[in-house]
C-alpha positions as CSV (number, residue, x, y, z in Angstrom):
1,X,17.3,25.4,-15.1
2,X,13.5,23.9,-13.8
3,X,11.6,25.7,-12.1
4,X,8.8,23.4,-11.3
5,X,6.6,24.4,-9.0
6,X,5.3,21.3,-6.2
7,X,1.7,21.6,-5.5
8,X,1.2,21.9,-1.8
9,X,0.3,17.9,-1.7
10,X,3.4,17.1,-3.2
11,X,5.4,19.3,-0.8
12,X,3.6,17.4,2.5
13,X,4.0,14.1,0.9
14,X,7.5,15.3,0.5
15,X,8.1,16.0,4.0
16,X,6.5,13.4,5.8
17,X,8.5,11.0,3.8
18,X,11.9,12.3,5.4
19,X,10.4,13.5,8.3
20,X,12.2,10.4,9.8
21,X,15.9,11.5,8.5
22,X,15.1,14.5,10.7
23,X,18.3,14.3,13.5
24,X,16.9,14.9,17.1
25,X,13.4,14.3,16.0
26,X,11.7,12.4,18.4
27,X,10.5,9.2,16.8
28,X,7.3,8.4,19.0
29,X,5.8,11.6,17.7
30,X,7.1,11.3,14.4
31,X,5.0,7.7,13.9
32,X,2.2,9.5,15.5
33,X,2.2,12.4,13.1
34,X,3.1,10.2,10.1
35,X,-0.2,7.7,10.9
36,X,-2.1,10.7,11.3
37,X,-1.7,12.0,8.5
38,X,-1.6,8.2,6.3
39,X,-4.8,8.3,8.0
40,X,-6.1,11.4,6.8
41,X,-6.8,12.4,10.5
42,X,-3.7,15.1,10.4
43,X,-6.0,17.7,12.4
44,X,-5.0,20.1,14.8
45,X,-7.8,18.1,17.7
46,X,-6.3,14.8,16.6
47,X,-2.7,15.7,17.1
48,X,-3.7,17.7,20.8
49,X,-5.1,14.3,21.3
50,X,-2.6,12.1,20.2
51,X,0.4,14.2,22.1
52,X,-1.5,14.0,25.3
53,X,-2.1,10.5,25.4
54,X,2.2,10.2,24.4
55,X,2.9,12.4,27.0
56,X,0.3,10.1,29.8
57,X,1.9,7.4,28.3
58,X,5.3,8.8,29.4
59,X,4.2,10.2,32.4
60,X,3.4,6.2,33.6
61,X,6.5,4.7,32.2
62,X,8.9,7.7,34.3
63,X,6.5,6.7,37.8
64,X,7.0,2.7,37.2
């Protein structure tokens, strides 16, 4: 039995690659999230930021 221990860069990378698999997950957030953090932006001002302008976004598409 292996008991290899994932370095915490290896257990993000991990997630954000099946982070799309995830059922119920909504998938405008998940992009977001995902470029963030391909980006190296995965901060908690740019995800405030990000979510805000997704939930403007929606917020115009529901009024048209």
């Amino acid at each position: 039995m292996s008991n290899k221990i994932k370095s915490g860069k290896q257990i993000i990378e991990e997630f954000f690659a099946e982070i799309k698999k995830i059922e119920g997950a909504d998938k405008k957030t998940v992009e977001i999230l995902t470029s963030l953090y391909r980006e190296g932006k995965l901060t908690d001002t740019n995800i405030q930021n990000a979510m805000g302008q997704l939930f403007q976004q929606d917020l115009v598409t529901k009024e048209e």
